[in-house]
C-alpha positions, 0 to 999 in steps of 0.5 A: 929844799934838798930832793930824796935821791932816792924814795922814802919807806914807811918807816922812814915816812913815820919819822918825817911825820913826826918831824914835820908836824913838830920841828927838829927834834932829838932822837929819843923825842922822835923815837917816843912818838914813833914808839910810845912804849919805848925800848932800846931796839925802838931808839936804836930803829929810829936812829939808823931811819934818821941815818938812812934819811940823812944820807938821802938828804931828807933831814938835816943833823944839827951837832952843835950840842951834845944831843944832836937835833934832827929836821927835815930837809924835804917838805911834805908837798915836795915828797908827795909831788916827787912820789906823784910824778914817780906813779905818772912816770911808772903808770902813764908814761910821765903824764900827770892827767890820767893821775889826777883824773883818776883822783879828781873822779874817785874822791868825790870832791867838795864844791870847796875842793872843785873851787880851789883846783878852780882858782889854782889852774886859773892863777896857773893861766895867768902866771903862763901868759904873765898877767 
C-alpha cells in the first residue's frame, strides 16, 4: 500500500473512515456520510479532501465511468503505525518503548489484550530466530 508523503488532517481522517469502513465510493456517498444534512459546500469540502488525499497517495480515483469512485490506498494499520512512529520520533527520540509502555500502563489492558501482545511478541521471537 502507497505511504501518505505527508501526514493526514481530520478531515481528511473522516474521509478515510468512511472509505475503510465501506470500500471505494463516490463523492456524493462520501460526502452524505460525512455530512448527513448535506449541501453544496459539504460536496465541494469533500471533493478537495479527496483531491488533497490523492495527491499525498492515500486514495486512489478510479475514472473509468462517468462518477468517479474513490479508495483508500493506505490501510488504517498502516496510518496508525506511520503516526505512532511519527510521536516516537518526535517524542522519544525515534523509540517505540516509552510509547507503547506509556500505552500499555494507562489503558489498563484486559487478560485478553495482555494474551495477545503475549503471543505477538512470541510469533516475533520466532520469526527473528527463523523458527
Amino acid at each position: 500500500m502507497a505511504r501518505p508523503s505527508q501526514d493526514v488532517t481530520e478531515a481528511e481522517l473522516a474521509v478515510l473512515q468512511v472509505l475503510w469502513d465501506r470500500g471505494a465510493q463516490a463523492i456524493r456517498r462520501i460526502s452524505d456520510a460525512i455530512y448527513p444534512a448535506g449541501g453544496i459546500s459539504r460536496y465541494a469540502t469533500v471533493q478537495k479532501l479527496l483531491e488533497r488525499l490523492e495527491a499525498k497517495g492515500c486514495v486512489t480515483r478510479d475514472r473509468s465511468e462517468s462518477v468517479h469512485k474513490f479508495a483508500a490506498a493506505i490501510g488504517r494499520d498502516d496510518l496508525i503505525g506511520k503516526r505512532l512512529q511519527d510521536v516516537a520520533e518526535t517524542l522519544c527520540g525515534g523509540s517505540l518503548t516509552p510509547l507503547l509502555s506509556h500505552l500499555v500502563r494507562a489503558e489498563g489492558l484486559s487478560d485478553a489484550d495482555r494474551k495477545a501482545l503475549r503471543g505477538m511478541i512470541e510469533r516475533m521471537d520466532l520469526d527473528v530466530k527463523g523458527g
